[in-house]
Each structure stands twice: as structure tokens, then as C-alpha cells.
C-alpha positions as CSV (number, residue, x, y, z in Angstrom):
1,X,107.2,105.7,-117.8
2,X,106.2,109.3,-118.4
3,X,108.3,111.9,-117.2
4,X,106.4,114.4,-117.8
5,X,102.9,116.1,-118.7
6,X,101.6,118.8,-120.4
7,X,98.3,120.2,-120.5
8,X,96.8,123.0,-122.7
9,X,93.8,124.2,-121.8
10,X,91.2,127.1,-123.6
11,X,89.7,129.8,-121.3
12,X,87.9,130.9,-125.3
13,X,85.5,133.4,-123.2
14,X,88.5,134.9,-121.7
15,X,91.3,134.2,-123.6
16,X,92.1,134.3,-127.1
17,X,95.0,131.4,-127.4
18,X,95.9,128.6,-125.1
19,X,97.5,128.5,-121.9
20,X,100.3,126.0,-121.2
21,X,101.6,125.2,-117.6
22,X,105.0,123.6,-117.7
23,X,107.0,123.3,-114.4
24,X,110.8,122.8,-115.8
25,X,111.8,126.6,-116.1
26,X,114.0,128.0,-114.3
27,X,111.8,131.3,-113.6
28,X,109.0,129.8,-112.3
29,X,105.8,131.3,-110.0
30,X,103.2,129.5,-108.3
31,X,100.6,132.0,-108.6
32,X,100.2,131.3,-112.7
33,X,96.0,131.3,-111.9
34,X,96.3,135.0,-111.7
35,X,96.6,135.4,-115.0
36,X,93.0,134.3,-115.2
37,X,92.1,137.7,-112.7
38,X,93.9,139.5,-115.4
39,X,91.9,138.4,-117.8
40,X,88.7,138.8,-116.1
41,X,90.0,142.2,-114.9
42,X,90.7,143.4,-118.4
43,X,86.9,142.3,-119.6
44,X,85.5,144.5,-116.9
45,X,87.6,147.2,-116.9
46,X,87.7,147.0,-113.1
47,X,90.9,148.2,-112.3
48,X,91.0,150.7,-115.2
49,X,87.6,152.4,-113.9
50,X,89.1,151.9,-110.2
51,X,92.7,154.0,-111.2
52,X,90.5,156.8,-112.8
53,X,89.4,157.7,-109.7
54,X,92.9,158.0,-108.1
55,X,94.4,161.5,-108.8
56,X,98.6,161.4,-109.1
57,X,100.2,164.6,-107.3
58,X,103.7,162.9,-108.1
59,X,106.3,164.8,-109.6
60,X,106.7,163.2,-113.2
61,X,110.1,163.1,-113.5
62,X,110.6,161.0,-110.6
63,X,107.8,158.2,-111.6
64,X,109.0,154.8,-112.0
65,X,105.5,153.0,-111.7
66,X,102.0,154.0,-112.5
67,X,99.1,154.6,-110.2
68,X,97.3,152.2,-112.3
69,X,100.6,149.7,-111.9
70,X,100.5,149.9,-108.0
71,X,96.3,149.6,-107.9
72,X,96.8,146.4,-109.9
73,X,100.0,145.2,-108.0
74,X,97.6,145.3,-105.1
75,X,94.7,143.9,-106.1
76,X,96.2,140.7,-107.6
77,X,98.8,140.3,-104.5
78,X,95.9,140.4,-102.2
79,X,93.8,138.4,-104.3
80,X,96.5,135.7,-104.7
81,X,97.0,135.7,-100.8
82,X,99.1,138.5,-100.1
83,X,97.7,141.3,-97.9
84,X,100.7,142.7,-96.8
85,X,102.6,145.2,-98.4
86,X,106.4,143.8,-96.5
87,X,104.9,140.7,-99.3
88,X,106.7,142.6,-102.0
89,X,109.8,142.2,-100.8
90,X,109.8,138.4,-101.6
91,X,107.7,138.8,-105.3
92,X,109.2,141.5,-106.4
93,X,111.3,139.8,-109.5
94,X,108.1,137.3,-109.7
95,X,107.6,136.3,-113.3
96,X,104.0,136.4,-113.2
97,X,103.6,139.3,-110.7
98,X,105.7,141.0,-113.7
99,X,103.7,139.5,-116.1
100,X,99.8,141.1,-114.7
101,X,101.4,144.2,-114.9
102,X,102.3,143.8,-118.3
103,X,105.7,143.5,-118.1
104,X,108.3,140.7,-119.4
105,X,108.0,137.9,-117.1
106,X,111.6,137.4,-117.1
107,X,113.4,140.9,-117.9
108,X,110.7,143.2,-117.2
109,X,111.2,145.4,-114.7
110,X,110.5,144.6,-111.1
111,X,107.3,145.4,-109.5
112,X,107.1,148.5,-106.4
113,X,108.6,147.7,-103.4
114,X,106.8,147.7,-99.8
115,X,108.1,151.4,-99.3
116,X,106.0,152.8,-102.9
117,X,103.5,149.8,-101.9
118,X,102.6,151.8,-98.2
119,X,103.7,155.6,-99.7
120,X,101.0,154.6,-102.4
121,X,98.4,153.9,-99.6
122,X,99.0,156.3,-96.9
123,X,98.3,159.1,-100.2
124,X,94.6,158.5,-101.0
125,X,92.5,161.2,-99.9
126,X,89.1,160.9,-98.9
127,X,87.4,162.5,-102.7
128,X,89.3,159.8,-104.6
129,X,87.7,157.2,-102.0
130,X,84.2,158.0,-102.8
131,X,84.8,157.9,-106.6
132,X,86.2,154.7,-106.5
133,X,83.1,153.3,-104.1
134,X,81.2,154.7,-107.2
135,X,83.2,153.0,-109.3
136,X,83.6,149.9,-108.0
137,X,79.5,149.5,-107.8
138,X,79.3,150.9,-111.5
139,X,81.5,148.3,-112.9
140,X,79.5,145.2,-111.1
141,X,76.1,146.5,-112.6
142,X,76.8,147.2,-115.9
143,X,79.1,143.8,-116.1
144,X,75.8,142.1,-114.7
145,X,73.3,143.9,-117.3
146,X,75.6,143.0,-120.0
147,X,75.1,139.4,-118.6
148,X,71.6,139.6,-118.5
149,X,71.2,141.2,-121.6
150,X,67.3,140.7,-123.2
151,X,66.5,138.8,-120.3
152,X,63.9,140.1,-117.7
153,X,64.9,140.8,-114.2
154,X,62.1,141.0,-112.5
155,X,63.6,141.8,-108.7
156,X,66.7,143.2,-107.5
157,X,67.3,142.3,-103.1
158,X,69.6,144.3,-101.8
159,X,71.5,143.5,-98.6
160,X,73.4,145.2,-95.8
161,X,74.9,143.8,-93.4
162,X,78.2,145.0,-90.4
163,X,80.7,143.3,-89.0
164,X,83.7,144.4,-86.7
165,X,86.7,144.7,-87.8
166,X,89.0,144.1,-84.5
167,X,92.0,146.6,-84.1
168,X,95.5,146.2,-82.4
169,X,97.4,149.2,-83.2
170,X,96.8,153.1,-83.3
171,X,94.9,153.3,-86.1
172,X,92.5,156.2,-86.8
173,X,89.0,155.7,-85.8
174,X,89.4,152.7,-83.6
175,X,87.3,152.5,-81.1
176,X,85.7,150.6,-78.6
177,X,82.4,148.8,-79.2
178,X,80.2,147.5,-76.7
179,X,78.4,145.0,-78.7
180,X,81.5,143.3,-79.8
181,X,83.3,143.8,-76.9
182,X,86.4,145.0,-78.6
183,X,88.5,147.8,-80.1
184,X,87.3,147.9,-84.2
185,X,86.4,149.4,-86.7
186,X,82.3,148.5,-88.1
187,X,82.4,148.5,-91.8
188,X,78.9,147.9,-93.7
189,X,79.0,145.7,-96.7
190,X,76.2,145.9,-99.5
191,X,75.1,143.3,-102.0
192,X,72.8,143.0,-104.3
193,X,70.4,139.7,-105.6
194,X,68.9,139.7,-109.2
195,X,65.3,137.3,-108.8
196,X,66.3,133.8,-107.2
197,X,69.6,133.3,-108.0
198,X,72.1,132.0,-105.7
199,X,74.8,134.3,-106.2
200,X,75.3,137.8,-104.3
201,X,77.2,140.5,-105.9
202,X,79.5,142.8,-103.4
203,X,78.7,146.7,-104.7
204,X,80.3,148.6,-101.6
205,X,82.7,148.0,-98.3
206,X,82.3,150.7,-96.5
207,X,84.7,150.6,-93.2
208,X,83.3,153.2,-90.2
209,X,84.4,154.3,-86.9
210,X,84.1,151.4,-84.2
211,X,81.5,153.0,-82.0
212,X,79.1,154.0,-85.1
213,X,75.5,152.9,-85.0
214,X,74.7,150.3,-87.0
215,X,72.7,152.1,-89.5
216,X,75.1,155.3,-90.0
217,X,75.7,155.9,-93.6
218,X,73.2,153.1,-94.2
219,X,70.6,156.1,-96.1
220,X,73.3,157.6,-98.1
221,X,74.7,154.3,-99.1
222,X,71.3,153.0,-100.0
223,X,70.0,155.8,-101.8
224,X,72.9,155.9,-104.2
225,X,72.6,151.8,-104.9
226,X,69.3,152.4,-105.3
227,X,69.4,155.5,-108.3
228,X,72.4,153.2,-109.9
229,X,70.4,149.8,-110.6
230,X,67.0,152.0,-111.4
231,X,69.1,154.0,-113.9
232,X,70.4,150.3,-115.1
233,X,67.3,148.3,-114.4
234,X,64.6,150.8,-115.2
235,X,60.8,148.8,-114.2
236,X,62.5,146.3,-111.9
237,X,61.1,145.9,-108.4
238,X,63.7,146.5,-105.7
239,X,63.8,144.8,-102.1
240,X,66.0,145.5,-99.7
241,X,66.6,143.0,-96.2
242,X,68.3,145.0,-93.4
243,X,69.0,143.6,-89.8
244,X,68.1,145.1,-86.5
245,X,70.8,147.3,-86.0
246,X,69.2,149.2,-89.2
247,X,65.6,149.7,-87.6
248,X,65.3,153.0,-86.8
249,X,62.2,155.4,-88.0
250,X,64.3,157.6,-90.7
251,X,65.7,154.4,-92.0
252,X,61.9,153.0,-92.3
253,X,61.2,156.5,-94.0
254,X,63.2,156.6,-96.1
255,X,62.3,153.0,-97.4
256,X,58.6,154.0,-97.7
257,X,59.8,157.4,-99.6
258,X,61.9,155.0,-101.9
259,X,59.2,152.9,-102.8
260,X,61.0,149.8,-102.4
261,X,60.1,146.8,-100.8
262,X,61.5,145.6,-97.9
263,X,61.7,143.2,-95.1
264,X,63.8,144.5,-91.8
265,X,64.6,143.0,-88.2
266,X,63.6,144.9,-85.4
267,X,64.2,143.7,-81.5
268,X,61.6,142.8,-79.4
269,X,60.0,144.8,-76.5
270,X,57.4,144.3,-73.8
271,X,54.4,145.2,-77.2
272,X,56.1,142.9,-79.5
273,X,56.2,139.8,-77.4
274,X,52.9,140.3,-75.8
275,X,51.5,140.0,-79.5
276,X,53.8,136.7,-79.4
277,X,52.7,135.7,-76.2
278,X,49.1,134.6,-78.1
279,X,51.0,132.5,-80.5
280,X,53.1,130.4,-78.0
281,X,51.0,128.5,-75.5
282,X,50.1,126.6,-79.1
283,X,54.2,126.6,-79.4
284,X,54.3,125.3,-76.2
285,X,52.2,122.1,-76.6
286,X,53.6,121.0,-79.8
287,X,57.1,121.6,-78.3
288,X,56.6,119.5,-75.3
289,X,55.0,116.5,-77.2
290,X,57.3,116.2,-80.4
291,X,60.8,117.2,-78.0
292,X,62.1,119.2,-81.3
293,X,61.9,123.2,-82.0
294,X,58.5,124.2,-82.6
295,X,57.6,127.6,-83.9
296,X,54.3,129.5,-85.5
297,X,53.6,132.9,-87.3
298,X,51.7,135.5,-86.6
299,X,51.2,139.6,-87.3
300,X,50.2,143.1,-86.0
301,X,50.0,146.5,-86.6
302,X,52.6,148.2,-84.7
303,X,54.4,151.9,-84.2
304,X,57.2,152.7,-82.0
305,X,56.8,156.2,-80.4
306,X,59.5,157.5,-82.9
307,X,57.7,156.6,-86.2
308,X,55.6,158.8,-88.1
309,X,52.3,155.6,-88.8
310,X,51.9,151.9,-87.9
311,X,53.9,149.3,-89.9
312,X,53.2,145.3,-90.3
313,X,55.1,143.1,-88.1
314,X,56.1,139.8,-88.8
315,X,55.9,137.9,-85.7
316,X,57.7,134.0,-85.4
317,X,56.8,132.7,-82.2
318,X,59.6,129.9,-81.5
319,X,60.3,127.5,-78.4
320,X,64.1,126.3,-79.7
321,X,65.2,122.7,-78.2
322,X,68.9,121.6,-79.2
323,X,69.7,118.4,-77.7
324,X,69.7,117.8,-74.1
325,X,69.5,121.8,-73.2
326,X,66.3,123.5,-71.7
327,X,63.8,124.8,-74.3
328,X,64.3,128.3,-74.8
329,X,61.6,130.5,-76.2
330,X,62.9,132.8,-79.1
331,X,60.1,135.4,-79.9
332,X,61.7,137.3,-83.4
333,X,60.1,140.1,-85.2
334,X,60.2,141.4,-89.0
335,X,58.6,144.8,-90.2
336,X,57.7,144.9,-93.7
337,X,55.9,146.2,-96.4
338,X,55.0,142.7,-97.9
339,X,51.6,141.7,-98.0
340,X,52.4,137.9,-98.5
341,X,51.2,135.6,-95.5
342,X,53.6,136.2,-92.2
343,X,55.3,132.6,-92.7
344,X,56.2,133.2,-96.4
345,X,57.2,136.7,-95.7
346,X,60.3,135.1,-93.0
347,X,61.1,132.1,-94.6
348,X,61.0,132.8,-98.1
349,X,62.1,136.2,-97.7
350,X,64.0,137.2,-94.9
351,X,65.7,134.3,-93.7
352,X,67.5,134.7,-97.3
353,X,69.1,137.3,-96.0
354,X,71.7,134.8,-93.7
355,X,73.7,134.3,-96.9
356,X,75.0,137.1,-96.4
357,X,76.4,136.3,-93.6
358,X,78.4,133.8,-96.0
359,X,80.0,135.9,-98.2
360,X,81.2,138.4,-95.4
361,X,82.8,135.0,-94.1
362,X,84.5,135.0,-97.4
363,X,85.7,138.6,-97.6
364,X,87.5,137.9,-94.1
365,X,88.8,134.6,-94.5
366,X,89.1,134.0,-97.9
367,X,90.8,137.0,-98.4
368,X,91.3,139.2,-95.0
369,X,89.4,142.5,-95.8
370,X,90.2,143.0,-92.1
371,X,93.7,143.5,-92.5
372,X,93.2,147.4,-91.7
373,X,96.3,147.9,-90.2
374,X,97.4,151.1,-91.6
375,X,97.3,154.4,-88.6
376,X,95.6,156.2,-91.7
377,X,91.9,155.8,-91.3
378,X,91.8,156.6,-95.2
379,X,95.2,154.2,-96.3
380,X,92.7,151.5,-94.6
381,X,89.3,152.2,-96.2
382,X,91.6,152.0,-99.7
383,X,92.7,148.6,-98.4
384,X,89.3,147.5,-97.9
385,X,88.3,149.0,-101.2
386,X,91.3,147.0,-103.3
387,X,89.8,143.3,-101.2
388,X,86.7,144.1,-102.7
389,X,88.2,144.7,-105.8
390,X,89.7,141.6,-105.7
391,X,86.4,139.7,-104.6
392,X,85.0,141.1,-107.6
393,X,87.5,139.7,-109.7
394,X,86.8,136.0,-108.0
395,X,83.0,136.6,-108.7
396,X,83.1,137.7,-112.2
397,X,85.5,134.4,-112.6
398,X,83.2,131.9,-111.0
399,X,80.2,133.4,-114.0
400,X,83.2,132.8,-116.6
401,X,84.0,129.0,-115.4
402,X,81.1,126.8,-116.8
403,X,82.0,128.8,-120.4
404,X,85.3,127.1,-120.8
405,X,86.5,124.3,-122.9
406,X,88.8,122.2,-120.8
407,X,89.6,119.5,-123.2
408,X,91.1,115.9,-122.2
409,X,94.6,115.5,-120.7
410,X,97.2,115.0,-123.6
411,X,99.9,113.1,-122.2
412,X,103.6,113.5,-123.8
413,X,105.8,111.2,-123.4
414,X,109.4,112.9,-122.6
415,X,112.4,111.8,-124.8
């Protein structure tokens, strides 16, 4: 009967000798897979490029761990599950928490505490915020031009989307939003798409106020993604999808001035869904006879009384039946600068843009970028900064997986 079983295994695209996990020592961790983050992190130069943006008023005599030490302690804690600082407390002495920092696993010197852990946080100022937002978005483009290097990218789909960020404390900036019904905060997270591929890349996490308009900060934000993947990606076409909190007539300005493409929500009014209303009584019909949801595509020209010229509207005309509950007509409305037919424009286009939806899912409950509870509006902006970090890590990984070599299990017999 085997006793026991060891396994070596190769990461060769991110690790130069072999990895053996035994589980009969006495300092032992169950967070070994963070090594793998390390590894990852020290091919990107993540958290390197992230530290240089931090500036360290300490006095040097009194220093017992780096401000590159305490970015990393916080980025691979929260990546491995622990978003609270008071979690120091109980990894402190952990061998492999020692061991991402580059210390001896076993008589290295312990890691910060939760006191340095929250001093560290409550210190960031609001200049050292906005280089490491640069940062952070620098490091993903030039890891994924590296990737896609002598290939063609042809487009580049950039994505915003908000989501609230529920308070329950004091915290700066809380405030009460209507639309949510709640106290938050509304932070704005951006991604970007290269051609048709599945994955979407996290470039910035921005956190706002709670009562901010959907689109604030959205032209600043996008103007700066938008120089940094035409300085990377010079010749590539660039698209950005934008919900209807984001349609407003400097936003659509600014698009047209940018010379992107672009594909954004906007709500309906009594204009809009009169230009729907010729679409549905077809709707209608098919509705009632086939008892499922029914919907058609149209278009107009179309121009609020705040824009500057008429845009093209996508119009889906849509009767929605789900199960046994009265049909409910769902007009919805696109504004674009496509010229593709209007049902090629939604589908194949917009309605892309739900994935998003996906990975801000992951960002909360994979790794709770909501955790904002700091009273410092700026201590909680560089906790949502560090979660992203970490994300970034977790992407980078999944591209790394399918280059291993995992070979076979070699079973040893104990003696």
C-alpha cells in the first residue's frame, strides 16, 4: 500500500527548475499555488512597475519592510483570499507568505503586521494613485504586445462598464445612490478586447463618489486608454461599447473626435419608440403565434436636443415571453457609428459587451474588489488598485497554463 505520493511538476514557461509538493513538513502553508503569482508577477514586472509609483516619506532608520515588500504582501494575500489586513495576524510566520517576499520560508523574517499593513494604506496620496492607474494599464499592454508579437491585431474593443460598491461605515465619499438604492461608492472598470478573442483584459478600476454620473471621468479615462494602445498598436482600429449611463452628447463627441468606432446604449423616449412602434405590430404577430420572444431590427437618424448632428440608431424591436408571464414589449436602442446592417451591429457587436458583466462578477466575488472599507477615500481606491493587481496576475496565469509540461504522476512507494 502507498503511503505516500509525490509529484514534480514543470511550469518551463515560468519556472526554471521543478516544483515539488510534499505535505510531511512540519512548516507547511496551504497557499503553495502562489508561488505561481510570483512567478507570473516577476515576468511582468507588475508589482515592480506598481511600487515605482509609490513615493516612501519614511524615516530610514526606522524601516523594517519595503514599500515594494508591503505592495506585494498585499497583492498576493488578497489574491490568495485574504482581503483583510487583521489577515496578517494569522500568516505572519507563513512559509510561503515569507517565501513571495523573498525571504527564507522557515527563518526569514516575518511579514508586516495589520498595523504597517493599514499605516501602509491610509499613506497613499492621490499623485501616487494616478501613476500606478498608469502603471497598472502599461504593464497589461506591453505584456499583451509581447504576446502578440508579429501577429496582426486588426481591432482593439474597449469596454466600460459601473457597478456600486455598497458602503456600511464612514467612509469618504459614500453616498447615496438612487439607482441602486443604497449607500456606495460607483467605480468604473475598463477592459480592453484584441479581434475575437474570448478573453478581456482589466486596464483600470477606478472607484468614484456614490452619487457620480455614470459617465464622470469616463472622457479622461478613455482618452488616456486610447493614446496608450495607439502608441502600442499603431494602425489598429479601435471600438469602444459603452452602456446608457455613458450616453451623453460630450461623451458622443468626443468618440467622433477620437475617430474610433463605437457602439453605445442610449434609453428610450417618446421619438425612439415611435420609430419602434413601426417594427412591432410585425413583432406582435409572430409573438402571438409561435408563444416564444420575438424581436426585429430596424434604424433612424436621430438627435437629441443636446447634440451637435444626427447619429444612427440601432433600433431592436422585442415582445419578451418567459414562461407563463404576460408578454412584455422591450423596445432597446443602440447609437453607433457602424455602417453594418442594424441586426449585425447588436448582436455581433454590442451584445458582446455583456461579458463584461462577467468579469466584474469575478472582480467582486472571486476576489472582493468591494472590500472598500477603509474611512480614507484614497486608502480605498489603493485597495481597489492592489485587487486589480491581483486579477492581473490571475489573467496573465490563465495565458501561461496551456504552455506547461505537466508530466504523469510518479508514484513512490514509501519505505
Amino acid at each position: 500500500m502507498q503511503d505516500a505520493i509525490t509529484q514534480g511538476v514543470i511550469f518551463a514557461s515560468l519556472l526554471d527548475r521543478p516544483i515539488h509538493a510534499r505535505f510531511d513538513q512540519p512548516a507547511a502553508s496551504s497557499d503553495g499555488g502562489a508561488l505561481l503569482l510570483k512567478a507570473v508577477d516577476e515576468k511582468l514586472g507588475l508589482s515592480a512597475a506598481l511600487a515605482r509609483s509609490l513615493r516612501d516619506t519614511r524615516d530610514p532608520s526606522r524601516i523594517t519592510h519595503s514599500l515594494s515588500d508591503l505592495l506585494r504582501q498585499r497583492i498576493f494575500a488578497l489574491a490568495n483570499g485574504y482581503e483583510d489586513c487583521n489577515d496578517a495576524a494569522r500568516l505572519i510566520a507563513d512559509p510561503i507568505a515569507r517565501l513571495l517576499l523573498d525571504r527564507d520560508p522557515i527563518d526569514g523574517h516575518d511579514i508586516a503586521s495589520q498595523p504597517t499593513l493599514s499605516r501602509f494604506e491610509n499613506r497613499i496620496d492621490g499623485r501616487s494613485l494616478v501613476r500606478m492607474g498608469h502603471a497598472l494599464a502599461d504593464t497589461v499592454i506591453a505584456a499583451e504586445r509581447r504576446r502578440r508579437e508579429g501577429v496582426r491585431v486588426r481591432r482593439i474593443t474597449i469596454d466600460m462598464d459601473p457597478t456600486d460598491d455598497p458602503t456600511h461605515g464612514q467612509q469618504q465619499l459614500t453616498l447615496f445612490n438612487a439607482h441602486y438604492g443604497t449607500w456606495c461608492y460607483l467605480p468604473v472598470a475598463a477592459f480592453i478586447q484584441f479581434d475575437a478573442e474570448p478573453e478581456q483584459h482589466l486596464l483600470a478600476y477606478v472607484v468614484r463618489p456614490g452619487d457620480a454620473h455614470a459617465s464622470e471621468g469616463a472622457i479622461p479615462l478613455l482618452g488616456r486608454l486610447i493614446a496608450k494602445l495607439r502608441d502600442a498598436f499603431a494602425g489598429t482600429v479601435l471600438r469602444v461599447r459603452l452602456d446608457g449611463g455613458f450616453a451623453t452628447s460630450e461623451i458622443f463627441d468626443f468618440l467622433d473626435e477620437s475617430g474610433v468606432e463605437y457602439v453605445v446604449a442610449i434609453s428610450g423616449n417618446s421619438v425612439l419608440r415611435d420609430h419602434a412602434e413601426q417594427l412591432m405590430p410585425a413583432v406582435r404577430a409572430r409573438t402571438a403565434d409561435s408563444g416564444v420572444t420575438e424581436h426585429d431590427y430596424g434604424e433612424c437618424e436621430y438627435a437629441a436636443e443636446s447634440w451637435n448632428d444626427f447619429r444612427r440608431v440601432i433600433i431592436k424591436a422585442e415582445v419578451v415571453r418567459l414562461g407563463e408571464r404576460t408578454a412584455r414589449e422591450n423596445p432597446r436602442f443602440v447609437v453607433t457609428n457602424l455602417r453594418q446592417t442594424p441586426g449585425w451591429v447588436y448582436e455581433s457587436v454590442y451584445c458582446g459587451r455583456g461579458a463584461v458583466e462577467n468579469r466584474i462578477k469575478e472582480l467582486l466575488y472571486g476576489l472582493n474588489i468591494d472590500r472598500t472599507s477603509c474611512h480614507r477615500f484614497f486608502a480605498n481606491q489603493f485597495r481597489a488598485l492592489m485587487t486589480a493587481a491581483a486579477y492581473v496576475l490571475f489573467q496573465q496565469l490563465r495565458h501561461e497554463a496551456p504552455r506547461w509540461r505537466t508530466p504523469r504522476w510518479a508514484p513512490c512507494a514509501s519505505g
